[in-house]
N, C-alpha and C positions, 0 to 999 in steps of 0.2 A: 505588129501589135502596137498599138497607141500608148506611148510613153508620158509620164507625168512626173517633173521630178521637182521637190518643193521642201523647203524646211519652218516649223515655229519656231519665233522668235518673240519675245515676252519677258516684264519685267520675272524679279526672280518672286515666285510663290502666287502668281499670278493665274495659275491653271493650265499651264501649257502642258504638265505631261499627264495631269488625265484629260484632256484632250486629246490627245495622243492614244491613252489606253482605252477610250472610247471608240477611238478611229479603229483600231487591233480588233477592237470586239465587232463593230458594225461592219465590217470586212470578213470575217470569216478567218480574219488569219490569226486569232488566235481564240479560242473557246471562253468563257469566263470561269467555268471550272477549274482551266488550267492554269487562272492567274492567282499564284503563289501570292502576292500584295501587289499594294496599290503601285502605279510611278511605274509600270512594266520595264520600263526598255531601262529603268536608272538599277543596274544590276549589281552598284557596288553596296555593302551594309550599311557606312558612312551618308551614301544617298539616303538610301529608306531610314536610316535617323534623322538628318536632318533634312529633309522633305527639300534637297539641292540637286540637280542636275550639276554635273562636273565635266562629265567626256559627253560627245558628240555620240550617236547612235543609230544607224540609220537601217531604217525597217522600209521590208519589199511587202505591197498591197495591193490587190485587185477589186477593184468595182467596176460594176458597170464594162467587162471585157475590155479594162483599161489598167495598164499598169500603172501603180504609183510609188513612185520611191520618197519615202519621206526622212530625213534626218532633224533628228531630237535634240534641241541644241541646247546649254546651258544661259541660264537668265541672269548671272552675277560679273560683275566689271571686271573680275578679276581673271575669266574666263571667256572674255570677248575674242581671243585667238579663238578657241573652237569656233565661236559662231561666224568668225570670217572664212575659215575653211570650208564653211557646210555652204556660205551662201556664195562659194566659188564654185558650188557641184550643181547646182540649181539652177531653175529657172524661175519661179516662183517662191514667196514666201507668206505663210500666214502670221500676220500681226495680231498677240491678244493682249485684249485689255479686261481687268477686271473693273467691272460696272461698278462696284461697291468704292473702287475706290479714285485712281485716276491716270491718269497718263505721267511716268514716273520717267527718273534722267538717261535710268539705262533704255527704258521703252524708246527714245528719241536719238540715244546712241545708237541701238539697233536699227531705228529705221535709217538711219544717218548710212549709214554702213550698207543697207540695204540699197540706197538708193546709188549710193556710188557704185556699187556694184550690177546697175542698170536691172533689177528687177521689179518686176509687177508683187504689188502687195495688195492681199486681200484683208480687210480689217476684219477681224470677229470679237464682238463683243461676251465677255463670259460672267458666269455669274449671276446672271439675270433672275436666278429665281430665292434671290436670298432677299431678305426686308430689306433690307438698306442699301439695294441695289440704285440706281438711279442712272438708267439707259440713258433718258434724256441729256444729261448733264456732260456724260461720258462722250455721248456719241457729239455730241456740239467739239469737244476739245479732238477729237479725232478727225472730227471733217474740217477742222482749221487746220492740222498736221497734215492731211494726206491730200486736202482739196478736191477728195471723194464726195458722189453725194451719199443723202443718207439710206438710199434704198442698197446701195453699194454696201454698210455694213449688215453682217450677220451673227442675230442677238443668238447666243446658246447658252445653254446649260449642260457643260460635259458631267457635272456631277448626276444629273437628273436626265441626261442624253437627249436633252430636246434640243430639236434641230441642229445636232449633228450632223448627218446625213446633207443638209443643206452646204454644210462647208466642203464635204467630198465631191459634191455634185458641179458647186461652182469652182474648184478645181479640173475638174472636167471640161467643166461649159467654156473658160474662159481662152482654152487651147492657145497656148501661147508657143511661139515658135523656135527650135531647139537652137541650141549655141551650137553653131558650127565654128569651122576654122579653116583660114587662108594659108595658100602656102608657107608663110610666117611666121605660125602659130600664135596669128591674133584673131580674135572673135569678130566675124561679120556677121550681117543679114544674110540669112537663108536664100531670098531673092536676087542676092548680088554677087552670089557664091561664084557663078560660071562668070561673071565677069573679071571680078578681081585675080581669077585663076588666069596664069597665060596660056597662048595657046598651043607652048610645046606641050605641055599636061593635061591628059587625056583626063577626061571625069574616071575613066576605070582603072587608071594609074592612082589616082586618088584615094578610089573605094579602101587600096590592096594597099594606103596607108594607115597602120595602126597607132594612134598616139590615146594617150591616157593621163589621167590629173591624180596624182597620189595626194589625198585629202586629209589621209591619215593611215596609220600603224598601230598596231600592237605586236606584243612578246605571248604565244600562245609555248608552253611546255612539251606539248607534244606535236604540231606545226613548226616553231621556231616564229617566224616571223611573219604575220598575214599583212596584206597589204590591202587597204581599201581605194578605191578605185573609181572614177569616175571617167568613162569611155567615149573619146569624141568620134572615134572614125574606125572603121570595121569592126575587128572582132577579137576577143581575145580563148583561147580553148587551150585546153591538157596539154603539155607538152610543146607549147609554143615559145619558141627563144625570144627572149625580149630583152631590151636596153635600156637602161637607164642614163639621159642623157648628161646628166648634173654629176654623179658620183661616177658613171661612165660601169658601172656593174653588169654583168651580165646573168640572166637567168633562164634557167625551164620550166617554165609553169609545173607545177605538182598538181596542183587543183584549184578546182574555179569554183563559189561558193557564194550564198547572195543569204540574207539575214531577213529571218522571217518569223519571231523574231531571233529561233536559233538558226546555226550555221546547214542552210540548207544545200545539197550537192547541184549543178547546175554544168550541162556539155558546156555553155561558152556562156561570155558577156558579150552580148551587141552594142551597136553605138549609141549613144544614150544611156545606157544602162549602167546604176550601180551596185560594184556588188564585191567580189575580197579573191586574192590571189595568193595563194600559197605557196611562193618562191624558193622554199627551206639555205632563206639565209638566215647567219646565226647570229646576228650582230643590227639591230634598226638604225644603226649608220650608214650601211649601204641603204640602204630603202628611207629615203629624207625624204618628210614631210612636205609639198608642194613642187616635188620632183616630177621629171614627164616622162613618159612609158613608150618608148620606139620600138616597132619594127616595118620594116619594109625596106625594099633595093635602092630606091631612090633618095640618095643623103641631102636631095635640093629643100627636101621636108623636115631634116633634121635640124628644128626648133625646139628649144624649151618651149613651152605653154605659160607665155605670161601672163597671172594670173593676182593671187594674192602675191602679200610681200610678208617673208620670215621674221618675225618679232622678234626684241632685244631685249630681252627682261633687265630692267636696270637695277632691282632689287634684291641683294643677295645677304647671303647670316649664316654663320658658323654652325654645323652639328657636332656637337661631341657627345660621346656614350658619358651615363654618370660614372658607371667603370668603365676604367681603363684598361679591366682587363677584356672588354665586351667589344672592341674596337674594331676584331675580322669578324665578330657576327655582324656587327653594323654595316662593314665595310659590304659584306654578300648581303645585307637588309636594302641597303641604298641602292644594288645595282637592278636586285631585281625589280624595285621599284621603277627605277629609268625605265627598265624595258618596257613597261607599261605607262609612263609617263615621258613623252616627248619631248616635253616643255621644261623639264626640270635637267640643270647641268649644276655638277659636281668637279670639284676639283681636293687632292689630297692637300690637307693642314696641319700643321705643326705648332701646338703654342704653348709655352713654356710653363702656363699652369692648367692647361686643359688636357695637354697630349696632346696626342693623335686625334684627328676626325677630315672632316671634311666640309669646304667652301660652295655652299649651295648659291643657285641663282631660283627666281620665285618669279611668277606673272604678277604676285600683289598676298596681301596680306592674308587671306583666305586660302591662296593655294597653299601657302606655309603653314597655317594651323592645319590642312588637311594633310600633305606629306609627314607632319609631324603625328597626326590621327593616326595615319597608315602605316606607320613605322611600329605603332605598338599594336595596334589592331591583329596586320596581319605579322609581324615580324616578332611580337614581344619584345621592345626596344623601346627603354627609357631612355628618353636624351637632354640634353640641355642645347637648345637653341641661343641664339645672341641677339643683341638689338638687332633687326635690321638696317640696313645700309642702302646705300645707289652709288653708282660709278661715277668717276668723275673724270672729265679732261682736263689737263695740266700742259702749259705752254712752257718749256727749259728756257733758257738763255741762250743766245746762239754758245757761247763759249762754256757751256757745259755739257753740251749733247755727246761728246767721246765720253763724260764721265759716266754716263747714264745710257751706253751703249745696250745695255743689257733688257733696255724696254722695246717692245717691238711696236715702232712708232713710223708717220708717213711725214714729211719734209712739208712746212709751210713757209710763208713767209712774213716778219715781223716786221716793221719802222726800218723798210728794208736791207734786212740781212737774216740770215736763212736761221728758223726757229724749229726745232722738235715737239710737235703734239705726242703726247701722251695718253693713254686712257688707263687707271688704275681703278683698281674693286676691292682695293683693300687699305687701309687710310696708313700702314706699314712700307707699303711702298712710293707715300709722298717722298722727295727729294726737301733735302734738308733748306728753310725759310735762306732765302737770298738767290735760291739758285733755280727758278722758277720765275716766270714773267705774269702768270694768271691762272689762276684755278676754275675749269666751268663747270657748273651743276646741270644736271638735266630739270627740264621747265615742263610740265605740262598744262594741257587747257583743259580746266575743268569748267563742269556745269551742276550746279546747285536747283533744284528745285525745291518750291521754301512755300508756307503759306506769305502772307503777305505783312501780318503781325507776328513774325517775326524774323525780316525783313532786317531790321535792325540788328540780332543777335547776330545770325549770318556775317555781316559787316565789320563786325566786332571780332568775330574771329579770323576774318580774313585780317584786320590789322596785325593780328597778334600772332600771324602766321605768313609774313612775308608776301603777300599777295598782291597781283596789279591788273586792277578791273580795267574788265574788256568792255561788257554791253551787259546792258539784261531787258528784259522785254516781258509782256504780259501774256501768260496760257491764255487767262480768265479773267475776269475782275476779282477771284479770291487766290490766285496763285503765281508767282512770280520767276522768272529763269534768270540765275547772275551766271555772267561769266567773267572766270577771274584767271591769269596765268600763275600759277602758284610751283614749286619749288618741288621736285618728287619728296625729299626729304622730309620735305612736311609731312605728306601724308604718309607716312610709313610710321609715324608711330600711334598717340592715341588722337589724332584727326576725327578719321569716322565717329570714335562713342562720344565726342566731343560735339558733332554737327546733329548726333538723333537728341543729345542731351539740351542743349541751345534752344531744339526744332521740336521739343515736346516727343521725339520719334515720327514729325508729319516730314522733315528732310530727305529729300534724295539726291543722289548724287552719280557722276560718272566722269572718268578722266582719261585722258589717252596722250602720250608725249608730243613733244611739240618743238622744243630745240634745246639748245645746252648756252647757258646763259654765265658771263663773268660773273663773279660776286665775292666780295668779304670774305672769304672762306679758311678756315683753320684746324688743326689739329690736333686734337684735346687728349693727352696721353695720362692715363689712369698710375701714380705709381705707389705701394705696398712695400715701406720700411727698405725706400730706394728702386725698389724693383718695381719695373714696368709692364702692366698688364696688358698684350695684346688684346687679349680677345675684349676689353674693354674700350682699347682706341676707338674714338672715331670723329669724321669729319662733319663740324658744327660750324653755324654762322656764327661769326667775333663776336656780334652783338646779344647773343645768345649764351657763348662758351660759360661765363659764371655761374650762370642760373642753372647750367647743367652738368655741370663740373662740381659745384657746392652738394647738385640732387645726390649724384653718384656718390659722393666722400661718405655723406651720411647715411645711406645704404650701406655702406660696406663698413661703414664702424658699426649700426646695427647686429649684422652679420658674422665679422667673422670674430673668434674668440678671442682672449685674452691668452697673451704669451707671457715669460717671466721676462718681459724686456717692453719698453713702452713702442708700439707701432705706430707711424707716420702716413697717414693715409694724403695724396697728393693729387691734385689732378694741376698740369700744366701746360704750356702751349708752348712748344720749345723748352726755353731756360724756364721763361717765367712762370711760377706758382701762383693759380689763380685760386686756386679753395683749397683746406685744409682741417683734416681733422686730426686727430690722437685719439689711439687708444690706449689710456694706462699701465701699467706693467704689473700683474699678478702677485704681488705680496704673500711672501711667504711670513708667520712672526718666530724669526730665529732668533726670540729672546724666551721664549714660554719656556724654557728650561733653565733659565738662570735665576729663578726663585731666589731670592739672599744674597746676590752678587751686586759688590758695586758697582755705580754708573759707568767707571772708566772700562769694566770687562762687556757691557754691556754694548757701550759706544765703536768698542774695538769689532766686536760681532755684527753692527750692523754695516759700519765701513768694509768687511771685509764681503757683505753681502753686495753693498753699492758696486765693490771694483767687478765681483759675479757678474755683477748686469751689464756692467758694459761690456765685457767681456762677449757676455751672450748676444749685446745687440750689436756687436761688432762681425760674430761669426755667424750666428744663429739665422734661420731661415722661417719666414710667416708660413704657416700650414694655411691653405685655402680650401675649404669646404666646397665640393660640387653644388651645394646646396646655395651655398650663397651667391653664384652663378644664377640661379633661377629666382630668388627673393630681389636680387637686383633689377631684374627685365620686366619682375610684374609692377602694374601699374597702381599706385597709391589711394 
């Protein structure tokens, strides 16, 4: 049977998944009576709110006595893993653009991605039947990106389903040639297959190898653990032993199963074919994402499939419950979540005015308001999140690395003599000023797309955001691309509402890491009538530390209440106090009962009030309100 296996890829809100649910209906594979809402395949509630693709989705479809596997991929930067996973399973991808509007920073990531990943892109243009659409304009800035001509793109309207149909057909038509793989498990030409193979290996020794691309997982309650799967070489059916070469796991297939768009039963998956393996392991640690799937006698085959490469989320933030007494529902709210979320790693935390919770890692700003969504959604889980953070490397001194034995660090070399890298995700585990040679931050390269009037705003924020221009160049004569290497840091906090608010909202943007770069770097410790607030710490550029160190004091005098003893709000870097506020001391009048008494009885009752207070600010402890935790984080 003739296989087709292709995924969309598209700015976010651009029309790619009713395109998608146009494709479901125009296929037969799924009814329109039977579609519950709009966004078919986006099945979380979160999605059909906020009209976003999040996870990858891949649906089985026949036309024209031609199989098509297509996966549904997410349109926002913070979710750019999924779409390199899907366009590891593919041969083919559809590019949409909305006419109405224009070719945006993630539409150029994606094709960017696209293309390193050596596939053919078909452009479709959407949209087309709304006023202010403007094909022309649209399809100019696309055949400058793709070097297509213009008969090459295809104008639709998935909302009004014209000329759908024409984008299945040229999927069809364009028959492009499957990813095979050499003994190596590296991707060649089909054409060159029998040569690169040697000649102790027979083609039928070959056939009778099975390897496979795990693209992805989920945690299903009654399965355990489905594995989705994309099939280079034979076959895989019921009961078949298979190997995992990475985690080295062993399993028996349970069942073989292919998404259409629910879980439909299927005897095998052939080569080519994608489709889900029900392994009944209990744990998505055995079964890692971009792992390779072995079987056969001959271990000369036994290669991982290199393919994509595992993402480092360098953005991570504290969860704690507002109660403390809510900690084990959290703790079973968080796990079940991992199971269905790959990308997100957890570690247990301890902080002296939060409690108990735990140290999340995040692909970006968006996955974090979503896991935070999905914690109350499906969990009933109110939390307090923390500023976000990034990782950082740290160079020891050669002659302190025994003292700091306890970091699990790999051996470099400094102004030769032998130096300890570091890498720390939590600004608590910096090693105390003097005993450290260099702090590095992670850098990425962003890409701004900007009208041209305001070209200058843009600029403006890059100064005042550590930034160091790369290039920029012209889409159009009305629209302009910078590229600047800027600082993860930066963008973790209010960046984005900063660049639509500059951009009028006409800005886009997209970014991806890029290396870990020296710098100025310190750390700014919160501290509360002497006491120091971890879950506040954190690591700011020197040139920075006041401006943010002053925001925070005054937050927190806002915030937290008034004790019978005056509190000391402090933010410092080391010894030194760089901002400081006071909060007064609760005045009690233990004179209103001395009606008629002379001064000297009067004067005696208040000193003996004075030594009270010291007393108290001596012993006494600052109450912190959970509350004031979240009044702090939101944005002014």
């Amino acid at each position: 049977m003739n296989i087709r296996n292709f995924c969309i890829i598209a700015h976010i809100d651009h029309g790619k998944s009713t395109l998608a649910d146009r494709m479901l209906e125009i296929t037969g594979t799924i009814a329109k009576r039977d579609m519950k809402h709009a966004q078919t395949l986006d099945s979380m509630d979160i999605e059909q709110e906020r009209w976003i693709t999040i996870k990858l989705t891949p649906v089985r479809m026949n036309w024209k006595w031609v199989q098509l596997n297509l996966i549904d991929t997410p349109g926002h930067v913070d979710f750019q893993y999924e779409v390199s996973r899907s366009l590891a399973s593919v041969e083919w991808a559809i590019l949409v653009v909305d006419a109405t509007q224009w070719i945006e920073a993630q539409t150029l990531s994606n094709v960017y991605l696209a293309l390193e990943n050596d596939l053919e892109i078909i452009p479709v243009l959407n949209k087309i039947d709304l006023p202010s659409a403007d094909p022309e304009r649209v399809g100019n800035e696309i055949i400058s990106l793709l070097g297509c001509k213009r008969e090459d793109i295809i104008k639709v309207s998935a909302k009004t389903w014209e000329n759908v149909e024409s984008v299945l057909d040229a999927v069809i038509a364009k028959f492009p040639l499957p990813k095979k793989l050499d003994k190596d498990s590296n991707f060649i030409d089909s054409k060159k297959r029998e040569i690169i193979l040697t000649d102790s290996v027979s083609s039928t020794e070959w056939h009778k190898v099975t390897k496979a691309l795990i693209f992805d997982s989920q945690y299903d309650p009654y399965k355990w653990v489905v594995i989705y799967v994309k099939l280079f070489s034979w076959s895989i059916k019921k009961w078949d032993k298979l190997e995992f070469l990475n985690t080295w796991a062993k399993i028996e297939v349970g069942e073989v199963w292919y998404f259409a768009p629910k879980y439909n039963p299927a005897e095998c998956i052939n080569e080519w074919e994608i489709g889900y393996i029900i392994s009944w392991l209990k744990s998505l640690s055995d079964a890692k994402v971009g792992d390779t799937i072995f079987a056969g006698n001959d271990i000369s085959f036994k290669h991982p499939i290199k393919w994509f490469k595992q993402i480092t989320p360098f953005i991570f933030a504290w969860i704690y419950p507002v109660d403390n007494d809510e900690y084990i529902k959290l703790k079973d709210a968080v796990e079940k979540l991992q199971l269905n979320d790959s990308s997100l790693r957890t570690e247990n935390e301890v902080s002296p005015a939060l409690w108990y919770g735990f140290r999340c890692w995040f692909l970006g700003l968006l996955h974090l308001d979503i896991v935070k969504e999905r914690l109350w959604r499906e969990f009933e889980m109110d939390v307090i999140i923390t500023s976000p953070q990034v990782t950082y490397k740290v160079l020891l001194a050669w002659d302190k690395v025994e003292e700091y034995r306890r970091f699990k660090s790999e051996l470099t070399t400094f102004q030769d003599r032998p130096a300890t890298q570091i890498t720390i995700s939590n600004p608590e585990d910096l090693p105390k000023p003097g005993t450290y040679i260099q702090i590095d931050e992670p850098i990425a390269k962003l890409e701004m797309i900007t009208p041209i009037e305001f070209t200058g705003n843009m600029m403006q924020l890059a100064q005042d955001r550590r930034w160091i221009f790369v290039n920029q160049h012209y889409l159009d004569s009305t629209r302009v691309v910078l590229v600047y290497e800027i600082p993860i840091a930066e963008i973790v906090g209010d960046f984005y509402d900063d660049l639509k608010s500059l951009s009028s909202g006409y800005a886009s943007m997209s970014y991806e890491f890029l290396k870990y770069k020296t710098d100025d770097l310190v750390k700014v410790d919160i501290l509360v009538a002497g006491e120091r607030l971890e879950a506040l710490s954190m690591m700011v550029h020197r040139g920075r530390s006041r401006t943010i160190g002053a925001n925070i004091c005054r937050k927190l005098k806002d915030n937290i209440p008034k004790a019978q003893f005056s509190i000391a709000i402090q933010a410092a870097i080391g010894a030194q106090v760089i901002a400081r506020e006071d909060i007064s001391a609760l005045r009690k009048d233990v004179t209103a009962k001395l009606y008629g008494w002379d001064v000297s009885r009067k004067r005696k009752v208040l000193d003996k009030q004075k030594e009270w207070k010291k007393k108290m600010k001596q012993f006494g402890r600052v109450s912190i309100p959970s509350e004031t935790f979240v009044n702090i984080l939101k944005k002014d």
